[in-house]
N, C-alpha and C positions, 0 to 999 in steps of 0.2 A: 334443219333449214325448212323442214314443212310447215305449212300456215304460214308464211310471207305475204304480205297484202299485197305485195305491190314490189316493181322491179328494184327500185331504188332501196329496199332493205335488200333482197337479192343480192345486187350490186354490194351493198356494204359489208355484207354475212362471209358473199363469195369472197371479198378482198382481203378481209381478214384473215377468214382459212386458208388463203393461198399465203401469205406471209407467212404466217404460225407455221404451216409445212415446211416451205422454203427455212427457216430457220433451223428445223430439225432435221435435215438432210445433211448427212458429215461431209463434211471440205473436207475430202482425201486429196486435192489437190493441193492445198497449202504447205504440204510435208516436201515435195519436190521443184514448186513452181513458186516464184514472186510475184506478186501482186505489183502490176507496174500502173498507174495510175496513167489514163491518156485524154487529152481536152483537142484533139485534133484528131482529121480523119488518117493519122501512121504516126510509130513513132521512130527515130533512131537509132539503133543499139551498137554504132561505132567504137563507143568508149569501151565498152568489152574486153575489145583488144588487150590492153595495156593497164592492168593496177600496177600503179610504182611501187618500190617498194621502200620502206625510209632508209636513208643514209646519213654519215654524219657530216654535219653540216658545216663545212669548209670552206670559204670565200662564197661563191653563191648559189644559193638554192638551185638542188638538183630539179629540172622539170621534164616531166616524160611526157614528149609527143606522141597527139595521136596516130597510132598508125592507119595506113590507107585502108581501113576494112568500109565496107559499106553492107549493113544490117538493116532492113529496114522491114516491121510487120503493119500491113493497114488494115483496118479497124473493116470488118463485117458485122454484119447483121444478122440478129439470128432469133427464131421466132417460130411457136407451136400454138394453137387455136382449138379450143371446143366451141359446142352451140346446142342451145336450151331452144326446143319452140316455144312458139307462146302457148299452144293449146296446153303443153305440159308446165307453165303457169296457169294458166285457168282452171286446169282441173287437179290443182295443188300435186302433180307429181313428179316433185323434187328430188326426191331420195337419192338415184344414183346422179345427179347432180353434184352432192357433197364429194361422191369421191370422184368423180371426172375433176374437181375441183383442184381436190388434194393430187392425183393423178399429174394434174397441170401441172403443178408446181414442183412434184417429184421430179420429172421429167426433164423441168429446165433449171434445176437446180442440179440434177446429174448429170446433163447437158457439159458444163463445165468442166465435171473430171472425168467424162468422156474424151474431152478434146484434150486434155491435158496429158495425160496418160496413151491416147493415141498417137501421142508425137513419139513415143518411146520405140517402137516397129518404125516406124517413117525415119525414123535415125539411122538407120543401115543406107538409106537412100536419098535423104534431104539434107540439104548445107548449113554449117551454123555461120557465126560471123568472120571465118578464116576460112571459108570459100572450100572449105574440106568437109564431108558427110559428118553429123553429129558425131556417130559410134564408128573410128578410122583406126587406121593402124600409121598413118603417116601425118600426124599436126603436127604443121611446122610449128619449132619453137629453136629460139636461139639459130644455133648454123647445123641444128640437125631436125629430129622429127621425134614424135612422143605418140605412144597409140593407147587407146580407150578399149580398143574391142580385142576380146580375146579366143576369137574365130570360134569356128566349130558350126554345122549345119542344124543344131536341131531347134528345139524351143528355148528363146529367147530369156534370162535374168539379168537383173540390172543392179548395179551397187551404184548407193549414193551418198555423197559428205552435202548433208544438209545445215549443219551447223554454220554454216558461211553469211554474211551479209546478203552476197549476190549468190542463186539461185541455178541450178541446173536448167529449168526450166521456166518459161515465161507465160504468163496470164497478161496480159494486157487489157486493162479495164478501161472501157468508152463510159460505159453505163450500166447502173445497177437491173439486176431481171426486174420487168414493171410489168404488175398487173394491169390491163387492157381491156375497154368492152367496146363494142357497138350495140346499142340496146335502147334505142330512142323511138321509138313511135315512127318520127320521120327519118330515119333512117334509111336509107335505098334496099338495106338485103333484108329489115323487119317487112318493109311495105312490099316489097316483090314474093318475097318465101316464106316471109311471118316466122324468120329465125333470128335469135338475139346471139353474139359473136361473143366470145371471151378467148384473152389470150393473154399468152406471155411471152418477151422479149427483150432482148438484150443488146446491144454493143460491146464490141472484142477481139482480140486476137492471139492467138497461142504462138508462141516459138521456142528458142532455144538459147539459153544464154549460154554458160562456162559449160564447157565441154570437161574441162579436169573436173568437175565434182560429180561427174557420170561414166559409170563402165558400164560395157557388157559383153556377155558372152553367150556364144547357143556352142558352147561345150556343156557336157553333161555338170550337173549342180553338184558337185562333190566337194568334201572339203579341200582336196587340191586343189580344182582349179575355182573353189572359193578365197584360198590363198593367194591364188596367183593374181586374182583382179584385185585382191588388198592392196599385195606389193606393189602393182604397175599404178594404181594409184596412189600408195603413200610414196612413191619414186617421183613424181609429179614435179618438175620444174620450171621457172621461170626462163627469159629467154638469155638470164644470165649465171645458168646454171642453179641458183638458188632454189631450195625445196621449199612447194608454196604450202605447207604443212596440213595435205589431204590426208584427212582420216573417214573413213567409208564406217558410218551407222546407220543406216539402213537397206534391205535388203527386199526386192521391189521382184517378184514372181506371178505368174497367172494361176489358175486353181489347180492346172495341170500339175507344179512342181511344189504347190505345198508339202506336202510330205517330205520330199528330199529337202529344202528348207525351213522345215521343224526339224528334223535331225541335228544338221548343223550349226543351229542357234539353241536349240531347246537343248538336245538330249545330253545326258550325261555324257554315255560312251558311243562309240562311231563303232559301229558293226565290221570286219575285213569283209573285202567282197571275197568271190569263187579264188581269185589268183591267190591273193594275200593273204586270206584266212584270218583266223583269231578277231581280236576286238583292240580297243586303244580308249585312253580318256579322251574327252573332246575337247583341248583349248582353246575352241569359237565358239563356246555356249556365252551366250549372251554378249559377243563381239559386235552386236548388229542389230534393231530392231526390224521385225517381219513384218513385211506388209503386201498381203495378197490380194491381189488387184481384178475385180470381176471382167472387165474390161478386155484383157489381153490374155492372147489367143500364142 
């Protein structure tokens, strides 16, 4: 980017290398979250409630109302800024420019699976659309209750059946991240400070859709109670008893429990602990893909 004559190659150089980044930054949010498309400042997420399930078709179509839930995420803003003087265009030093640039665009492209993955800890305490904490022991269904969380005090893993249409969790898209300047001559902050603005921002909202295609547990990561959140998810029913055919592939840890979730996906044999002793084949080596998320604590 050194030798720029002038702002307006700047500007085109900068916008560039800010896309090209943004492009190569991996969507680890895509693997847990739905991309919801929104043209309005919220969107609805009522229908949640209730996918029908087919039936056969006997005098007149079965139609399943919606129930009373009310969902609703509205759309924030969301926006991070660097700044070039001008003396450091005048005396051509660009250099760390390029990567404030790259920087930018790191940032608010990781931005995303920040928030996306932050909803995961907030699920012990925040509501989906049945007015119950994401991760509960009591969602109503049918004329009883179904739970997702599989207790225990310590550090938080999460299993998910991503293979679904609809989505454990929600992205709600206003607007694509847009590169930004203020960089005009007559500009108020050039003519005041003789600084040129760049930035980048977006439109969006994070929530939570289907609670049955997420468990979790902060009991210890072991292959029992890696079992146990299988079952209570492949047990998954509808409200008329019907299994709504949850199978949990992937297996969502912080860096702290990698380890204990490479054993139980990767390894051949499972070690006995001090009680139990000996060893055992492992029958959840590759039940599950791993995915350790920088993110969560």
């Amino acid at each position: 980017m050194r030798g720029l004559a002038n702002l307006a190659d700047i500007y085109r150089s900068a916008r560039a290398l800010f896309y090209e980044t943004i492009s190569q930054v991996p969507a680890l949010y895509d693997k847990v979250a739905m991309v919801v498309p929104s043209t309005t400042s919220q969107n609805d997420y009522k229908w949640l409630g209730e996918v029908p399930m087919m039936s056969e078709w006997l005098g007149d179509r079965r139609i399943q109302d919606l129930k009373a839930y009310s969902y609703t995420l509205v759309n924030q803003e969301w926006a991070n800024g660097i700044t070039l003087h001008k003396n450091e265009v005048a005396d051509d030093q660009l250099g760390m420019f390029t990567y404030l640039v790259k920087a930018l665009a790191e940032q608010a492209a990781n931005h995303i699976n920040q928030q996306v993955f932050g909803l995961l800890p907030q699920g012990f305490s925040t509501v989906c659309y049945d007015g119950q904490f994401f991760f509960d022991t009591d969602h109503p269904v049918g004329t009883g209750t179904q739970s997702n969380f599989g207790g225990g005090s310590g550090t938080a893993w999460y299993l998910f059946d991503t293979a679904k249409v609809i989505k454990p969790l929600i992205f709600q898209k206003r607007s694509e991240v847009e590169f930004t300047s203020l960089d005009r001559a007559e500009d108020r902050e050039v003519f005041m400070s003789g600084r040129y603005l760049y930035g980048a921002n977006y439109r969006g909202s994070f929530g939570y859709g289907l609670w049955q295609l997420a468990y979790a547990s902060k009991s210890t990561l072991d292959a029992t109670n890696y079992a146990l959140g299988r079952a209570a998810m492949t047990a998954f029913t509808n409200d008329e008893g019907v299994p709504l055919g949850i199978m949990p592939n992937l297996l969502v840890v912080p860096p702290s429990l990698e380890a204990a979730a490479r054993e139980i996906l990767h390894a051949d044999i499972i070690l006995g602990d001090a009680t139990s002793g000996g060893s055992k084949s492992n029958i959840w080596k590759a039940s599950a893909e791993l995915l350790v998320v920088p993110w969560l604590t």
